[in-house]
Rosetta silent file (secondary structure, phi, psi, omega in degrees, C-alpha in Angstrom):
SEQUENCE: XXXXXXXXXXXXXXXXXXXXXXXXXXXXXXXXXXXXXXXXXXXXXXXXXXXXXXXXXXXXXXXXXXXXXXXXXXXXXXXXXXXXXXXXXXXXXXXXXXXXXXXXXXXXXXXXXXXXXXXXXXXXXXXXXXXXXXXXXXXXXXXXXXXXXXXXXXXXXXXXXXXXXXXXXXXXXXXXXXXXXXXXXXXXXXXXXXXXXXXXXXXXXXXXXXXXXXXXXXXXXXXXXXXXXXXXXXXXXXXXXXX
SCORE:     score description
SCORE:     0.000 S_00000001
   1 L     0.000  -38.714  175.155    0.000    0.000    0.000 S_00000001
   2 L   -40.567  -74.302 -142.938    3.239    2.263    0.925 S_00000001
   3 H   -62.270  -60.187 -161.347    4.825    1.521   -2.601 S_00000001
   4 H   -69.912   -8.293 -166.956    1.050    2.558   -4.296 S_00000001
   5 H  -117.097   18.354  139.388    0.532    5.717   -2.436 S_00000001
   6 L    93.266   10.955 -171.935    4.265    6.797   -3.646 S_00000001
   7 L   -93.955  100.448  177.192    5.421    6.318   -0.391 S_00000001
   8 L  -133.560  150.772 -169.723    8.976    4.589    1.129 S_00000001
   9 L  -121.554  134.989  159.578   10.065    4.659    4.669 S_00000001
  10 L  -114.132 -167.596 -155.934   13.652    3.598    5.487 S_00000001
  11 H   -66.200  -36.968  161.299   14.857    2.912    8.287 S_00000001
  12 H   -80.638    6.082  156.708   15.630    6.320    9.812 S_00000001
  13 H   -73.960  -25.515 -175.808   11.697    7.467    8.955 S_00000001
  14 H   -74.184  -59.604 -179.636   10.725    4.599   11.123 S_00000001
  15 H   -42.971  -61.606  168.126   13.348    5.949   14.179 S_00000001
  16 H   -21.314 -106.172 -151.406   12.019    9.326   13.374 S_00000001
  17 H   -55.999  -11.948  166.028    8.292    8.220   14.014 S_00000001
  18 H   -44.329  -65.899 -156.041    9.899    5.759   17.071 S_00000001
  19 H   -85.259  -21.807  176.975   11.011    9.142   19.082 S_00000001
  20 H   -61.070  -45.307 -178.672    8.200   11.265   18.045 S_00000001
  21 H   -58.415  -52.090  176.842    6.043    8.526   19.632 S_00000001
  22 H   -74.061  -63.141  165.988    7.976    8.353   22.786 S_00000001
  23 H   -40.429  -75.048 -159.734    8.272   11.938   23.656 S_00000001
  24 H   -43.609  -58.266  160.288    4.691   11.861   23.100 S_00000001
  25 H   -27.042  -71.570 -146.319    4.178    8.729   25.654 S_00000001
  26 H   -52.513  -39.145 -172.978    6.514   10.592   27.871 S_00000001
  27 H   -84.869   -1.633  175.204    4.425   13.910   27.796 S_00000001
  28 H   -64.732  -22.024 -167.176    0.864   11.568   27.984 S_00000001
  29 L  -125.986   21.310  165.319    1.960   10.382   31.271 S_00000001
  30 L  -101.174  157.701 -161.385    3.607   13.294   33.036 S_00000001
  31 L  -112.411  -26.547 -174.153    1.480   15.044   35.028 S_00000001
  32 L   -56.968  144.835 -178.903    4.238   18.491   35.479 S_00000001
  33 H   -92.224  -45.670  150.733    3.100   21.054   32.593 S_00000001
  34 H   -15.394  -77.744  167.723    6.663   22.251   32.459 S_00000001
  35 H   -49.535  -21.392 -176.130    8.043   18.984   31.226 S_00000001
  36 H   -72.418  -52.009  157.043    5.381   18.376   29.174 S_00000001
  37 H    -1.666  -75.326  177.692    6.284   21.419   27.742 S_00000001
  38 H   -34.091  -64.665  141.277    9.643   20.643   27.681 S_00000001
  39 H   -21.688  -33.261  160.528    8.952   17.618   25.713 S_00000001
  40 L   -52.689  -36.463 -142.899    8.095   20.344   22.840 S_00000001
  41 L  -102.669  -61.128  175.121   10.950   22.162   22.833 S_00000001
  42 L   -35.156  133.521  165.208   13.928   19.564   22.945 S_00000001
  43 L  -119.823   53.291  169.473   14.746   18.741   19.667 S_00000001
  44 H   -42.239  -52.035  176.187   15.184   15.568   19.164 S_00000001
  45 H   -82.769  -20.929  153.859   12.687   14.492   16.722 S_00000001
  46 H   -53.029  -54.152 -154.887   14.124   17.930   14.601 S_00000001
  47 H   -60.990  -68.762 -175.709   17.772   16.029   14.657 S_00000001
  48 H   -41.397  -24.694  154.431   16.118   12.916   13.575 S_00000001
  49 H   -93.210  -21.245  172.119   14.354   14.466   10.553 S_00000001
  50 H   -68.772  -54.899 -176.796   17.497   16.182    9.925 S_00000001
  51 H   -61.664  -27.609  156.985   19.245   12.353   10.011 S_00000001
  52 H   -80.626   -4.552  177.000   16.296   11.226    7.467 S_00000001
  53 H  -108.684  -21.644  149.279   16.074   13.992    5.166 S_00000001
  54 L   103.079   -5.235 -157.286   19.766   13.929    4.600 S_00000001
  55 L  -116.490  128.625  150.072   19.780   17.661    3.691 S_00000001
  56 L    -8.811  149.302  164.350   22.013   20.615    5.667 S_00000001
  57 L   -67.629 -176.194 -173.236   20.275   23.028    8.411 S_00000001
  58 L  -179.797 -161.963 -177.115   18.985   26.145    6.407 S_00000001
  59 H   -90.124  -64.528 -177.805   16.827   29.400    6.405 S_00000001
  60 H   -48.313  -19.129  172.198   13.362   27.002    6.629 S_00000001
  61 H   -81.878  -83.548 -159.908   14.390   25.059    9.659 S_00000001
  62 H   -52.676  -16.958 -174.396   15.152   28.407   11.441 S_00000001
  63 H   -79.592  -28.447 -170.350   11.736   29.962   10.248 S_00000001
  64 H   -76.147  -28.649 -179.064    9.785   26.573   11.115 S_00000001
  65 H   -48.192  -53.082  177.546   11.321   27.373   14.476 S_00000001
  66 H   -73.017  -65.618 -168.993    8.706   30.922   14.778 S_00000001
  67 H   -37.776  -44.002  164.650    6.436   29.094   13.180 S_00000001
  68 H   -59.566  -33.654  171.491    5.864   26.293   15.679 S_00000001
  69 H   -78.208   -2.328 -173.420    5.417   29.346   18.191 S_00000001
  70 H   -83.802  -48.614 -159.587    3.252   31.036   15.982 S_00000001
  71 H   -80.893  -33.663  171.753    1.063   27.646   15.881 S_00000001
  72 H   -92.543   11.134 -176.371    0.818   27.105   19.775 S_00000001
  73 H   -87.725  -54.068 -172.166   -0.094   30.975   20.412 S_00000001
  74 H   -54.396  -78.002 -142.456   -3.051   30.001   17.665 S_00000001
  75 H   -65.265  -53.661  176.809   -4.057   26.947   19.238 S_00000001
  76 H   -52.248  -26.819  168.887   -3.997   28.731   22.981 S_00000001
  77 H   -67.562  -49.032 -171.200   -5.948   31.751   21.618 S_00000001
  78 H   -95.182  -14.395  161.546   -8.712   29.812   20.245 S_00000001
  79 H   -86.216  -20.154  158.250   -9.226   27.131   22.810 S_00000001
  80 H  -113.210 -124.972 -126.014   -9.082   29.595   26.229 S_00000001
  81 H     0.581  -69.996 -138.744   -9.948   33.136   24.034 S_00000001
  82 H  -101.511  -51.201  174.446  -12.290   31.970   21.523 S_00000001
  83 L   104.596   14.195  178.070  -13.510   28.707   23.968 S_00000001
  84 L   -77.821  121.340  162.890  -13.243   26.121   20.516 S_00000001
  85 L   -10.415  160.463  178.320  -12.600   22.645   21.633 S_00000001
  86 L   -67.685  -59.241 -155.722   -8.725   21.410   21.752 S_00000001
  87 H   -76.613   10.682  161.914   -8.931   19.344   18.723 S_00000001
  88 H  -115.543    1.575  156.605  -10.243   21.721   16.108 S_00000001
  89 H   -83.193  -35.916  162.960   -8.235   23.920   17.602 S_00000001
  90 H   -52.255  -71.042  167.379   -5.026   21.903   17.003 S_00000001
  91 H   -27.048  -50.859  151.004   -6.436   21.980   13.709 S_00000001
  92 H   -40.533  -61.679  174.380   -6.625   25.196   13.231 S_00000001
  93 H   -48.436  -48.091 -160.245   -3.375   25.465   14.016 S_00000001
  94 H   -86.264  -33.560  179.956   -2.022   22.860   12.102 S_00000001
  95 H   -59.823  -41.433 -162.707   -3.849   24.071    8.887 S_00000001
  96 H   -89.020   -3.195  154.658   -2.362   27.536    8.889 S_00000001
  97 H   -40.600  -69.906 -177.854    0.837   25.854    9.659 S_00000001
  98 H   -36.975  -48.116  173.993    0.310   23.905    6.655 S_00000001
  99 H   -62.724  -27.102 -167.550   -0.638   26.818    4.765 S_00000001
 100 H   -91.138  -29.817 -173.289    2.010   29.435    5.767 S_00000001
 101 H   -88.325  -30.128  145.071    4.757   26.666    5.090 S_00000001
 102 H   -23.387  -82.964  170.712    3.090   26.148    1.481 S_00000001
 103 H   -73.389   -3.450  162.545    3.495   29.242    0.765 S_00000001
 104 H   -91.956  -10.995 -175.169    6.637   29.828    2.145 S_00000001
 105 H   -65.487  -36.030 -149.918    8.842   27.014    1.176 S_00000001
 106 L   -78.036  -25.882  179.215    8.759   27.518   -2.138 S_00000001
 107 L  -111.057   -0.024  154.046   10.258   31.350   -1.204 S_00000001
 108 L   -42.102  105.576  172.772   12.707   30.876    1.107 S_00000001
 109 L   -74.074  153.765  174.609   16.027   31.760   -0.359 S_00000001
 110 L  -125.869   24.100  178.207   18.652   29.828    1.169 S_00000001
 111 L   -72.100  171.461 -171.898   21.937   31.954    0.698 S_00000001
 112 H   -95.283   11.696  134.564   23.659   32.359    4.058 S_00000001
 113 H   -36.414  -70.662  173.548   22.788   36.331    4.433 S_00000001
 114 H   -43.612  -68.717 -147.158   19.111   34.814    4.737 S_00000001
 115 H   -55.105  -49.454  178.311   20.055   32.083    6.878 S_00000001
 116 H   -52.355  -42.790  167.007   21.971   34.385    9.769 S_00000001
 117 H   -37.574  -55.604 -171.708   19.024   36.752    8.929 S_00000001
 118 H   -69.540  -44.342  167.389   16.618   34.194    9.820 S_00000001
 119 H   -39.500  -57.818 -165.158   18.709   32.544   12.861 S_00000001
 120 H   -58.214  -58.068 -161.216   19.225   36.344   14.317 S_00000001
 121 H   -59.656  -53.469 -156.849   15.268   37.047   14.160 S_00000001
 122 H   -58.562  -62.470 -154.694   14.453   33.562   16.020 S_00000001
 123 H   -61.492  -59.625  177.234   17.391   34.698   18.861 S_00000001
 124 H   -34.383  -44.089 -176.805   15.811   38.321   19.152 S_00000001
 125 H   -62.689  -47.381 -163.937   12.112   37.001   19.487 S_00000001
 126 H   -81.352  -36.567  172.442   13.216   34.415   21.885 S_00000001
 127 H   -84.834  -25.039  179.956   15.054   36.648   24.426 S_00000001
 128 H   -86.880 -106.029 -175.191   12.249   39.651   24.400 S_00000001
 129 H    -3.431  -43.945  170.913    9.464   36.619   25.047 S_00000001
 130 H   -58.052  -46.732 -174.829   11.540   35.357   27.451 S_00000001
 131 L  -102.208   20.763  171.666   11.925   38.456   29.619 S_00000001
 132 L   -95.650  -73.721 -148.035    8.587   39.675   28.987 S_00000001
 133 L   -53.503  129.803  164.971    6.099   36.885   28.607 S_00000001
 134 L  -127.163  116.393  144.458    3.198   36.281   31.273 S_00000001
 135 L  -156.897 -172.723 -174.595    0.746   33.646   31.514 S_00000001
 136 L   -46.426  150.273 -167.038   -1.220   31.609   33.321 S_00000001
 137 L   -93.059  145.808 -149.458    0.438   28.557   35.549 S_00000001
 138 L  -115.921  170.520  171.841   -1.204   25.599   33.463 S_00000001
 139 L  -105.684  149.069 -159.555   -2.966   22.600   35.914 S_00000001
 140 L   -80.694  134.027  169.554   -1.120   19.708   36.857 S_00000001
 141 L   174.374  147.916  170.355   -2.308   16.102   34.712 S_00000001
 142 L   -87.309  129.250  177.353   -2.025   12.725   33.226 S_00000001
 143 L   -68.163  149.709  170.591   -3.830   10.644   30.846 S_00000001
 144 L   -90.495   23.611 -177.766   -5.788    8.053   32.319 S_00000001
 145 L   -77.338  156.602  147.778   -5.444    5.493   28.821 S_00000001
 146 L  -115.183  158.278 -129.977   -3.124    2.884   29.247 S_00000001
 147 H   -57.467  -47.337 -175.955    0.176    3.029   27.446 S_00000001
 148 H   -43.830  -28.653 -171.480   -1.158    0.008   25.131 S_00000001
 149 H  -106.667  -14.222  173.065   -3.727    2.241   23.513 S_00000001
 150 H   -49.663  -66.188 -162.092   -1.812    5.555   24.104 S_00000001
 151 H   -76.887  -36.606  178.268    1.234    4.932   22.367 S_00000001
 152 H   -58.651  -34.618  177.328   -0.656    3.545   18.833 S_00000001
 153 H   -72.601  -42.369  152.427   -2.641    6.053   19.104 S_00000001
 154 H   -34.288  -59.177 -176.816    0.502    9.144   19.488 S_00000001
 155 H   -60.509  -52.748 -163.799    1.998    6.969   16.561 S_00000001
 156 L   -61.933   -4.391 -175.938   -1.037    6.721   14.574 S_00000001
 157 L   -51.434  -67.436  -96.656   -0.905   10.972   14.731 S_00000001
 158 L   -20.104   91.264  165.421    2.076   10.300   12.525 S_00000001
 159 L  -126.157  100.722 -171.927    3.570   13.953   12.744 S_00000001
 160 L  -112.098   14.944  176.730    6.817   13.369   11.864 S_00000001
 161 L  -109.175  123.362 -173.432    6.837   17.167   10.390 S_00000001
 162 L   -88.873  152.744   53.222    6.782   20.215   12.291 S_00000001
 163 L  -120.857   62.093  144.073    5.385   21.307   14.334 S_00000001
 164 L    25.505 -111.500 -173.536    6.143   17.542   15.436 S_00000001
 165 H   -85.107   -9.318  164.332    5.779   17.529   18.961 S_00000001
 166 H  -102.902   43.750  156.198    3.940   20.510   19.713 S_00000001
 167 H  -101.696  -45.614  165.098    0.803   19.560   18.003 S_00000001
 168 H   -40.265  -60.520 -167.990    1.118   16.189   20.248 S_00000001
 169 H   -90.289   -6.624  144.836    1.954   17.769   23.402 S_00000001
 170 H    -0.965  -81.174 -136.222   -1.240   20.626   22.231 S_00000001
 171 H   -71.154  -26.276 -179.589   -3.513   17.963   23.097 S_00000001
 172 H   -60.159  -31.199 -177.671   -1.605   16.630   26.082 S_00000001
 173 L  -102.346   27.881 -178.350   -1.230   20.211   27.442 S_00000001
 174 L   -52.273  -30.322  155.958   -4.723   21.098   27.191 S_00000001
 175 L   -45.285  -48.471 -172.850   -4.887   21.868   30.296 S_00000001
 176 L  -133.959   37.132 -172.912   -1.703   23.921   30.323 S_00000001
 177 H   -62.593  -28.860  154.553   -1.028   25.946   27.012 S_00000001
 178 H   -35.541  -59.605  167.261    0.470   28.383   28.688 S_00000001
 179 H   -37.375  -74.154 -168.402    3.134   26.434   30.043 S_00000001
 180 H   -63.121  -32.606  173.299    4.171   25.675   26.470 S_00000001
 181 H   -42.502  -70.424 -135.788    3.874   29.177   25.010 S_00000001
 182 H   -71.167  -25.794 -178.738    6.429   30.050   27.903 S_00000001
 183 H   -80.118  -19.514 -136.966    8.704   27.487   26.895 S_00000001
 184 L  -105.382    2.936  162.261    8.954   27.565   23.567 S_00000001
 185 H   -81.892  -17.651 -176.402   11.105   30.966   23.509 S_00000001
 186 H   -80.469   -2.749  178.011   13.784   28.868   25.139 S_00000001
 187 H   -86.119  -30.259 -172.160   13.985   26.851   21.771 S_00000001
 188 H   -49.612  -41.489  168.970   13.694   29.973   20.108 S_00000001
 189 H   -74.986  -63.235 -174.737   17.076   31.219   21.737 S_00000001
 190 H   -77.443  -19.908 -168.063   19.041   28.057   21.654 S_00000001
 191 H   -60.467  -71.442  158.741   17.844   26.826   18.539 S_00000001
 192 H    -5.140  -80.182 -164.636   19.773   29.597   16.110 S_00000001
 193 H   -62.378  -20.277  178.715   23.187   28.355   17.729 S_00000001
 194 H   -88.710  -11.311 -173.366   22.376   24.546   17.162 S_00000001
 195 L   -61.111  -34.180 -147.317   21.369   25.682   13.569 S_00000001
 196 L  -102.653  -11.584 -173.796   23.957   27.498   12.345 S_00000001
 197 L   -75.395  -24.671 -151.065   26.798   24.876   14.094 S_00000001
 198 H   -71.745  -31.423 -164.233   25.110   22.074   12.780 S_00000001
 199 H   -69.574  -91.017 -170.853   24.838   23.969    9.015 S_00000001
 200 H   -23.839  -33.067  167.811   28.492   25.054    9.145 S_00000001
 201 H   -88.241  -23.282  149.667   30.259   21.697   10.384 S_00000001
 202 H   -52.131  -58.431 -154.426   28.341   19.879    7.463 S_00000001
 203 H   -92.508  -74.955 -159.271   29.024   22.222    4.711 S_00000001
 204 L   -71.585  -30.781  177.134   32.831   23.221    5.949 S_00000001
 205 L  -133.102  -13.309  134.525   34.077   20.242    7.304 S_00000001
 206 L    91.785   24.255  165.472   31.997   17.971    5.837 S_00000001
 207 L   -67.928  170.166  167.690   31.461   15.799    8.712 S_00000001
 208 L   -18.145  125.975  176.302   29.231   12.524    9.631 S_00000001
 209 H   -55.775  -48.127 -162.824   25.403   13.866    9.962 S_00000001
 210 H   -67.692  -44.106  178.722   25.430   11.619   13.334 S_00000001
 211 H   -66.443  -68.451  178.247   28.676   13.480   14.809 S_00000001
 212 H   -16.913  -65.006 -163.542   26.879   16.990   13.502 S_00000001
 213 H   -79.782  -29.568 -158.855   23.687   16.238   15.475 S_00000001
 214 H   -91.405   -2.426  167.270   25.461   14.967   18.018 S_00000001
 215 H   -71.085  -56.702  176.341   27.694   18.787   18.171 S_00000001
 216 H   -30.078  -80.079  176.742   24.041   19.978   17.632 S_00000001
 217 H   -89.755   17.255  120.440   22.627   19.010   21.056 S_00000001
 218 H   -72.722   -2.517  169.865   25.450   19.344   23.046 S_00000001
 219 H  -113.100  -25.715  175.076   25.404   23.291   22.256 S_00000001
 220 H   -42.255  -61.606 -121.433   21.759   22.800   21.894 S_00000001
 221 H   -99.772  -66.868 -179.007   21.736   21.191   25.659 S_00000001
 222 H   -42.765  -26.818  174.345   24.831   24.161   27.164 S_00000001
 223 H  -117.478  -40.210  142.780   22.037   27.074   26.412 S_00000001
 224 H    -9.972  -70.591 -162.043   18.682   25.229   26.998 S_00000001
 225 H   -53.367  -61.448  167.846   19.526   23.819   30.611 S_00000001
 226 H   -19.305  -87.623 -178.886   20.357   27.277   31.889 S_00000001
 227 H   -30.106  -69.456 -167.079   17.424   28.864   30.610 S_00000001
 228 H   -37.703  -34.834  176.603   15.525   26.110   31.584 S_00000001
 229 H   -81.709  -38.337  175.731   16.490   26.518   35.668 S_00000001
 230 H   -65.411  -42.377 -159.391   15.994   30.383   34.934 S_00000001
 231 H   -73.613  -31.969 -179.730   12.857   29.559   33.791 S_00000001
 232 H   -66.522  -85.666  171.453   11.434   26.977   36.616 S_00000001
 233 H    12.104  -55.181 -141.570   13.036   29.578   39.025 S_00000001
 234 H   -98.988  -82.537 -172.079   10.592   32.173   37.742 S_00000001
 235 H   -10.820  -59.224 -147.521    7.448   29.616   37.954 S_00000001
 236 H   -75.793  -34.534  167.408    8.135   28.534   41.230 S_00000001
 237 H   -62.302  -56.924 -177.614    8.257   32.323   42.623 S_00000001
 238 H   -37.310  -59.571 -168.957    5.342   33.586   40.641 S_00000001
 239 H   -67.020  -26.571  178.067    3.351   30.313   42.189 S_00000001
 240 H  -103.197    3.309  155.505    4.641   30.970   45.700 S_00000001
 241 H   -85.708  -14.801  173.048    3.650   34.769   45.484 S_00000001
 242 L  -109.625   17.686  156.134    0.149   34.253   45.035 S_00000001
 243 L   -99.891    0.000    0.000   -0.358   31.584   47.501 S_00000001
């Protein structure tokens, strides 16, 4: 049925939809909205489409970067704002994803003026959001499914595309969109620097893709973790000034 619908998976499209699926587990059964968050943000299933699509970082990977925040600001506006159910709000979301990267792919330039152009705006966005941003403290929960029907179901999503894992962790953070809006400037910041190492040690030194990703999320990991402890920091005071 693959082969008639034009379709082949090898073996690192399979991993790819493996890890999507498991972050996905992992944010169905956490009950902290932070981590679930978290779970968003990391980018792990980004390396892993970078190790199956076989192609350099670029100006569309840093833009898909706003975009996934553009797409969980949509989904949180019209499911607490507007009061439209989660899942046709994830829709919503996910269409004008669809739409805005339709029309943008095709116009992306990719010389590397553009890319540092594009990298720079994602770093800018991501530190004024960061020291800015207020919202609500999200409520703490877990699905009650068990894993057997969870995880087929996570798989059966199959968004192995971004916005990957924050369409996933949407519905899981239904509860708690906030939470992810708040997080998702820390990819926004670290992301740039794993972009442009990851582009530059490909194209210039022409290493492995596996050593690349694996440079990738150890500078990825060195500006993330910080952030991340500034950012719990922040929570936990905010939450213990209004009790």
């Amino acid at each position: 049925m693959l082969n008639a619908l034009n379709l082949s998976f090898s073996f690192y499209d399979w991993l790819l939809i493996f890890m999507v699926t498991a972050l996905g587990v992992f944010s169905a059964y956490t009950k902290d909205p932070q981590l679930k968050a978290v779970a968003a943000t990391i980018p792990i299933p980004c390396g892993f489409a970078y190790i199956a699509v076989g192609l350099p970082m670029g100006t569309a990977n840093a833009i898909s970067g706003f975009m996934c925040f553009l797409y969980v600001h949509i989904v949180r506006i019209l499911h607490y704002k507007a009061k439209i159910p989660i899942i046709p709000s994830i829709a919503a979301g996910l269409a004008f994803f669809v739409a805005l990267g339709t029309f943008l792919m095709p116009r992306i330039p990719e010389g590397e003026g553009y890319f540092i152009a594009a990298c720079v705006f994602d770093f800018v966005v991501g530190v004024v959001l960061f020291q800015t941003q207020r919202y609500k403290s999200g409520v703490r929960y877990k699905t009650p499914l068990p894993v057997y029907i969870k995880a087929p179901a996570i798989a059966g999503v199959f968004c192995t595309s971004f916005p990957m894992m924050n369409s996933i962790v949407s519905y899981e953070s239904r509860f708690s969109l906030g939470d992810q809006c708040r997080q998702l400037p820390l990819f926004l910041i670290a992301g740039p620097f794993m972009f442009a190492e990851m582009r530059y040690l490909e194209t210039l030194l022409h290493l492995n893709h596996w050593i690349v990703l694996l440079c990738g999320y150890v500078l990825f990991a060195c500006i993330y973790w910080p952030l991340n402890k500034e950012l719990k920091r922040r929570n936990d005071t905010n939450y213990n000034a209004k009790k």
